[in-house]
C-alpha positions as CSV (number, residue, x, y, z in Angstrom):
1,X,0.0,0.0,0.0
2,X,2.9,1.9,0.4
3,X,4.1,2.2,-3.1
4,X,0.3,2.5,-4.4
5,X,-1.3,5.4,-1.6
6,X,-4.4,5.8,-4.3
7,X,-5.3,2.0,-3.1
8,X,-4.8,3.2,0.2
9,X,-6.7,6.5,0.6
10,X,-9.6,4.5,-1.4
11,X,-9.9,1.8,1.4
12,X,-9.5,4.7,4.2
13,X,-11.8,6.9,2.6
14,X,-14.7,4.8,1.5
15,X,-17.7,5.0,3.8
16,X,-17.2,1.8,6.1
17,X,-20.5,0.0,4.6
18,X,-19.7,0.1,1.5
19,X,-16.8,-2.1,2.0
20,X,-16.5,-6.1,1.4
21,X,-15.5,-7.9,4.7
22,X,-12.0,-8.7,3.2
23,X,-11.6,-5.1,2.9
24,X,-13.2,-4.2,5.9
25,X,-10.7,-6.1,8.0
26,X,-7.6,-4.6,5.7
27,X,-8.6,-1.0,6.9
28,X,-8.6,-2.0,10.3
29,X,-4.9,-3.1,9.9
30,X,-3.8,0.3,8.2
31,X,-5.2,2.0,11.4
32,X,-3.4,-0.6,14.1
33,X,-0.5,0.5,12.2
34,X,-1.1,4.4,12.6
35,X,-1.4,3.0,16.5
36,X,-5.3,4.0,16.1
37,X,-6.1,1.0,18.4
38,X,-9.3,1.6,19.3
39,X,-10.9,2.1,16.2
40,X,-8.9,-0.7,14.8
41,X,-10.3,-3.0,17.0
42,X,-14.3,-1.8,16.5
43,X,-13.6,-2.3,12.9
44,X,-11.8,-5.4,13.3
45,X,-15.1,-7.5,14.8
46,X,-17.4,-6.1,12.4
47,X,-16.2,-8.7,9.2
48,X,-15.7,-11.5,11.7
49,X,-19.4,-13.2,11.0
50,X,-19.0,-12.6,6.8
51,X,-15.4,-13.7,6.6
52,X,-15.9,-17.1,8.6
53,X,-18.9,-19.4,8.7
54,X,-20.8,-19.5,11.6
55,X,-20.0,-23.1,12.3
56,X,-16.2,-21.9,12.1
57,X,-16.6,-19.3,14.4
58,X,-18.6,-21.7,16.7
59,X,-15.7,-24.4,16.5
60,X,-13.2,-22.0,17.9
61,X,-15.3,-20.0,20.1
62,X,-15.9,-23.7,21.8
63,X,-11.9,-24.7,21.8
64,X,-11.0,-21.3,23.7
65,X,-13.6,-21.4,26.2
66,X,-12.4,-24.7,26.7
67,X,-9.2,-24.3,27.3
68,X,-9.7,-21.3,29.1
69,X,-11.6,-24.0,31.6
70,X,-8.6,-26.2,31.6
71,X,-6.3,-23.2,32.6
72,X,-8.2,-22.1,35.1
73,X,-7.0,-24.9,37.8
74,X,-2.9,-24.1,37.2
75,X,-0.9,-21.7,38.8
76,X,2.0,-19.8,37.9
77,X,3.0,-18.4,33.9
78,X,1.4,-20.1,30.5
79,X,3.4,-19.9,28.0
80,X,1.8,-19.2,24.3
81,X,3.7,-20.7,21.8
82,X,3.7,-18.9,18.3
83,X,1.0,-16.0,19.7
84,X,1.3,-14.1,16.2
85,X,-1.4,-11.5,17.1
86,X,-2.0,-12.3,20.2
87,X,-5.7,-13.5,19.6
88,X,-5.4,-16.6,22.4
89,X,-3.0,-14.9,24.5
90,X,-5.0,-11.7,24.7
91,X,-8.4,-13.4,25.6
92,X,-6.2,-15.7,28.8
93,X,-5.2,-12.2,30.0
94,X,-8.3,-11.2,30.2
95,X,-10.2,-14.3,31.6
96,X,-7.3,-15.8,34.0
97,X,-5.3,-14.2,36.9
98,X,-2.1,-16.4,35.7
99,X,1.1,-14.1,33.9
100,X,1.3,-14.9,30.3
101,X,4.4,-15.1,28.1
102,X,3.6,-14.3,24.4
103,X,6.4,-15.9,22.2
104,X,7.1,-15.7,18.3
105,X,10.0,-15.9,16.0
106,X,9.2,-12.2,14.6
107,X,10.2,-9.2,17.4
108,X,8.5,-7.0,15.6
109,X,5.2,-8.6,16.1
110,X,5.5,-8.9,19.4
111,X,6.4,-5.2,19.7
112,X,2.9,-4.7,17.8
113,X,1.6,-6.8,20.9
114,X,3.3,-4.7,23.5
115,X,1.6,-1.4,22.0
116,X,-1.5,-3.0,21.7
117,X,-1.5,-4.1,25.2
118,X,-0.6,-0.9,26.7
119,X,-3.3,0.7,24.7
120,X,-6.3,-1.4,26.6
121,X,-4.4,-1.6,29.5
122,X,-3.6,-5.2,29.6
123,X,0.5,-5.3,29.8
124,X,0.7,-5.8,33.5
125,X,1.0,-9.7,33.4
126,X,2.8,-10.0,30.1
127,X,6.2,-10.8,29.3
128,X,7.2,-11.1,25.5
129,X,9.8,-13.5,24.1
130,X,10.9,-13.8,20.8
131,X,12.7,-17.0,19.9
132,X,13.3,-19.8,17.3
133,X,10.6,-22.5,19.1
134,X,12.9,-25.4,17.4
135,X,16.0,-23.8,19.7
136,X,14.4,-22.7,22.7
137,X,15.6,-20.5,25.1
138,X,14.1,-22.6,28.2
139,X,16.1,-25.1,30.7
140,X,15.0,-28.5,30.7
141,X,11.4,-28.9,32.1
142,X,10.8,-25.1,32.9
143,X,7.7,-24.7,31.5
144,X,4.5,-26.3,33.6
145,X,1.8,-25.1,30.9
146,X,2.0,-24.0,27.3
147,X,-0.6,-23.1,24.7
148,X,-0.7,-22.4,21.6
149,X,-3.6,-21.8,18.8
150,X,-3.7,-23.2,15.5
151,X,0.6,-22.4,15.7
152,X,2.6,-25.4,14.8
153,X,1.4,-25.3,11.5
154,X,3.0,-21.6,11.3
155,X,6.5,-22.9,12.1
156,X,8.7,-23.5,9.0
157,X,10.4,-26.8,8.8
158,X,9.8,-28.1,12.1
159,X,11.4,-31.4,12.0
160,X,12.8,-31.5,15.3
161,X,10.3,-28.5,17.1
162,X,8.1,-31.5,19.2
163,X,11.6,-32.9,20.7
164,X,12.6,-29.7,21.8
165,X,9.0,-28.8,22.9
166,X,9.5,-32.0,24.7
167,X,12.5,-31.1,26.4
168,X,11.2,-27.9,27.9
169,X,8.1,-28.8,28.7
170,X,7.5,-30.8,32.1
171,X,3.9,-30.4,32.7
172,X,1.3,-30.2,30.0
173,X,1.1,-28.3,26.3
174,X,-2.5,-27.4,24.6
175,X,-2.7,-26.8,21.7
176,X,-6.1,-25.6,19.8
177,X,-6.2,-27.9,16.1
178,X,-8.5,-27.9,13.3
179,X,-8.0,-30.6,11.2
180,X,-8.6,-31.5,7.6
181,X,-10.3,-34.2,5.9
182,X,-7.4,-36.8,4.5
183,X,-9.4,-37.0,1.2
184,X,-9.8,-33.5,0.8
185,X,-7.8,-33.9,-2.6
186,X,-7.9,-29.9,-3.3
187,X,-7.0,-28.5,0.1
188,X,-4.3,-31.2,0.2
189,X,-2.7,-30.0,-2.4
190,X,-2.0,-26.3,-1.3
191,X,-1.4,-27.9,2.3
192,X,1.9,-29.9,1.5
193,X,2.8,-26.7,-1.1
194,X,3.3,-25.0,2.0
195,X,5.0,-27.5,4.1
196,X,2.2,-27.5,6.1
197,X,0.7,-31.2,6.5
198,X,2.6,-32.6,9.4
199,X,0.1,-30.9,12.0
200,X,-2.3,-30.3,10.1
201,X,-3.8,-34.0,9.2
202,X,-5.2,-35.8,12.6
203,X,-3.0,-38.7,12.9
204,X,0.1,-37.3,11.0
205,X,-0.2,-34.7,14.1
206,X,-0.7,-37.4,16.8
207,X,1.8,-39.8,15.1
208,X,4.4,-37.3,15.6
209,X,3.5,-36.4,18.9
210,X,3.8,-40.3,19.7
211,X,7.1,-40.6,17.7
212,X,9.0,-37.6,19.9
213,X,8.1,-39.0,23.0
214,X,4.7,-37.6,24.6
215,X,1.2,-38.9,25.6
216,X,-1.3,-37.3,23.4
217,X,-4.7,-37.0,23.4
218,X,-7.2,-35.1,21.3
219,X,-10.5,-33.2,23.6
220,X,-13.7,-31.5,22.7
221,X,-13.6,-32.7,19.3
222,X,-16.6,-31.1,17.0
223,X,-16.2,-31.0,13.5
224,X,-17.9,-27.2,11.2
225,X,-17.5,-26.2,7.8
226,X,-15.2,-24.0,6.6
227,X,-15.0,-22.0,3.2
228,X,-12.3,-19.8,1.7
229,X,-12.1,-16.2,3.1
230,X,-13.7,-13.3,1.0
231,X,-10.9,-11.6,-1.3
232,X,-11.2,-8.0,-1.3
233,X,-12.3,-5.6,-3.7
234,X,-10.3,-2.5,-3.1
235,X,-7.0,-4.8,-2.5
236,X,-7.9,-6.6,-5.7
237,X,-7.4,-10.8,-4.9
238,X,-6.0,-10.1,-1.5
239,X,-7.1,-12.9,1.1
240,X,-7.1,-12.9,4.8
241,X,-6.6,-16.7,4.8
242,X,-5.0,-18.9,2.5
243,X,-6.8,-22.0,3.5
244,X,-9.4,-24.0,2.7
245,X,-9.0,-23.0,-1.2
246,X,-12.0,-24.6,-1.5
247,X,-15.5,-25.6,1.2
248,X,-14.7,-28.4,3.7
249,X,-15.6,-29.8,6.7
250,X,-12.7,-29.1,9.8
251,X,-12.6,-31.6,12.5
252,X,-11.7,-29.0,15.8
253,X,-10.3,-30.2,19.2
254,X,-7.8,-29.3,21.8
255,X,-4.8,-31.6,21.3
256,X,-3.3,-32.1,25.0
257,X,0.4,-33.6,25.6
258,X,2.5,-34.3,27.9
């Protein structure tokens, strides 16, 4: 948007209405960059019920409430692994008294975090880490609890990332999963383009849980269909996801190892 500030003053400009959903949730991002939080965020949840399907949105309201449950009987930090945005890590600050470590590879996401947190007043109990999660900064069996949602599928070439999660991790990970049909021929395709089937498919997930040495189990599983994002209008083709490609049906749960 930089390099074309027409496209950019047309989104910003635009009664809000008139905009697609896809389009919609790229003006919200232009203002979270100009550190216009709070208008970011009303804009932000108006496109959540026309870019995802209600049985989407009902799957993963259903796996965070979930785990939020499950959290609530430990004490002492959760560590979120792969935060990105913050979405999860934002909603346990909120809804639990425990501290909460956001972690991803990029620093200057998680300085986008730290600014956003300070804006609604919700830095007090955070710490932020950025770190390669295949090389971990964390001594042998440091961590208790660690989250993460929908994240190991967002780490690159992670051949050796459930060993090392294994080493730091002494108590119990959660990690919030959708997964996708085997036969789902079409989605499959762009899935292992990416690199992206090894969590992504139900037992390749589980199988390699088993294989690096942890007790897995899969909990509150419920299965919704999904369909591809809107693209927008204004940002010609732009997506907000790039999967499904094409309608499917996600099986959800919470995996839980330890």
């Amino acid at each position: 948007l930089r390099e074309n500030p027409q496209i950019e003053s047309k989104l910003m400009d635009a009664p809000l209405n008139t905009l697609n959903p896809a389009d919609q949730f790229f003006r919200a991002q232009i203002l979270e960059e100009r550190g216009e939080f709070a208008q970011a965020k009303a804009i932000a949840n108006l496109p959540y019920s026309k870019l995802y399907a209600p049985e989407y949105l009902k799957c993963n309201n259903a796996q965070i409430n979930y785990l939020i449950a499950q959290l609530s009987i430990f004490e002492g930090p959760i560590i979120d692994l792969a935060s990105g945005r913050g979405d999860l890590a934002e909603l346990l600050i909120r809804k639990l008294k425990q501290p909460i470590v956001f972690t991803d590879f990029s620093p200057q996401i998680l300085r986008r975090n730290r600014r956003w947190l300070e804006f609604f007043g919700l830095y007090e109990r955070v710490s932020l880490l950025a770190f390669d999660a295949r090389r971990s900064p964390f001594k042998d069996g440091e961590i208790k609890v660690m989250t993460t949602n929908l994240g190991l599928i967002n780490i690159e070439e992670p051949k050796n990332l459930l060993i090392e999660l294994k080493r730091i991790v002494s108590g119990k990970f959660f990690a919030i999963s959708q997964f996708y049909p085997e036969d789902d021929e079409v989605n499959a395709e762009t899935i292992k383009k990416f690199g992206m089937d090894k969590f992504i498919f139900k037992n390749s997930a589980l199988e390699s849980f088993r294989a690096a040495g942890w007790q897995v189990k899969m909990e509150n599983m419920m299965i919704g269909r999904a369909f591809p994002t809107p693209k927008g209008e204004v940002i010609e083709g732009a997506s907000i996801d790039a999967l499904p490609v094409t309608e499917t049906k996600l099986e959800w749960g919470t995996l839980v190892a330890q």
